[in-house]
N, C-alpha and C positions, 0 to 999 in steps of 0.2 A: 195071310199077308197082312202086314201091318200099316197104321193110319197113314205112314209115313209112305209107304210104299203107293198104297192106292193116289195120296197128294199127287204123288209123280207123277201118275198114269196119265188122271184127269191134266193136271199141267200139261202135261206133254200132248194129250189132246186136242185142248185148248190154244196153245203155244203155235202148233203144226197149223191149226187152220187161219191162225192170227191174220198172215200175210192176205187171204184169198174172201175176206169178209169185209176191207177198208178200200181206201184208195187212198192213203196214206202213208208215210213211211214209219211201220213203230205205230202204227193208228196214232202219230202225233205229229208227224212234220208234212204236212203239205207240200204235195209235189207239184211240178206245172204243168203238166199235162191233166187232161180231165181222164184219164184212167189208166193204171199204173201196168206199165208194164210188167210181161212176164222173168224177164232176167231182176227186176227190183223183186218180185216175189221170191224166187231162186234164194235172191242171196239173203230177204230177211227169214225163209226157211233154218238156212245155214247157221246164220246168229242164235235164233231160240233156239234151235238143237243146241248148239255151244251153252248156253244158257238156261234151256231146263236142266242139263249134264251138269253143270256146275251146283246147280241150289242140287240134284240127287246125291253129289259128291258133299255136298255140305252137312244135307242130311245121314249121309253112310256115317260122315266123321261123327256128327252127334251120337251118333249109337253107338261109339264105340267098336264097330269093326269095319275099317278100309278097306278094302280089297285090290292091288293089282288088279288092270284088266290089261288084256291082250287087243290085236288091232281085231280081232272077233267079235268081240264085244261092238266094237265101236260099227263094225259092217252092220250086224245085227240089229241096234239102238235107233242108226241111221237110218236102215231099212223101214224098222217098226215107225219110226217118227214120218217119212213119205207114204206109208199106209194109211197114219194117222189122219195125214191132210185129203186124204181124197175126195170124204164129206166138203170139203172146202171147196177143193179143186171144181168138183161136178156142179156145184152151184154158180162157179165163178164163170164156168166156160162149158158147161156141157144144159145148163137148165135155161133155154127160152124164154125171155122173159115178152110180155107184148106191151 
């Protein structure tokens, strides 16, 4: 697997648990409530997936071979990237804090 390839992974990593680490929108816009609901997670989920997909598409083009993908792919990536977040998730809502 190449540099390029692994960037993604960890991105994607990274990316997936963004939302479940802040209480921020984007870890940059303040929201008004003192902790952010679960549907604002959801949907900044939704954005970095769209958004590590894009910088990996960026990167396919730089190497010189694009690929077509089918809606498979996308069920798959999707999949992989709500796996990704769970380390988030469980810290967010599943670890006790006192």
């Amino acid at each position: 697997m190449s540099a390029a390839g692994w960037f993604i992974v960890l991105l994607a990593l990274a990316g997936a648990n963004l939302p479940f680490l802040n209480q921020r929108l984007f870890c940059m816009v303040p929201l008004g409530a003192t902790k952010k609901s679960a549907w604002w997670r959801i949907g900044e989920l939704i954005v970095l997936y769209f958004v590590v997909g894009a910088v990996g598409f960026m990167l396919e083009a730089r190497a010189g071979n694009r690929f077509d993908q089918g809606w498979q792919f996308y069920a798959i990536t999707f999949s992989l990237f709500i796996v990704f977040a769970f380390p988030g998730f469980a810290w967010q809502y599943l670890v006790k804090r006192h």
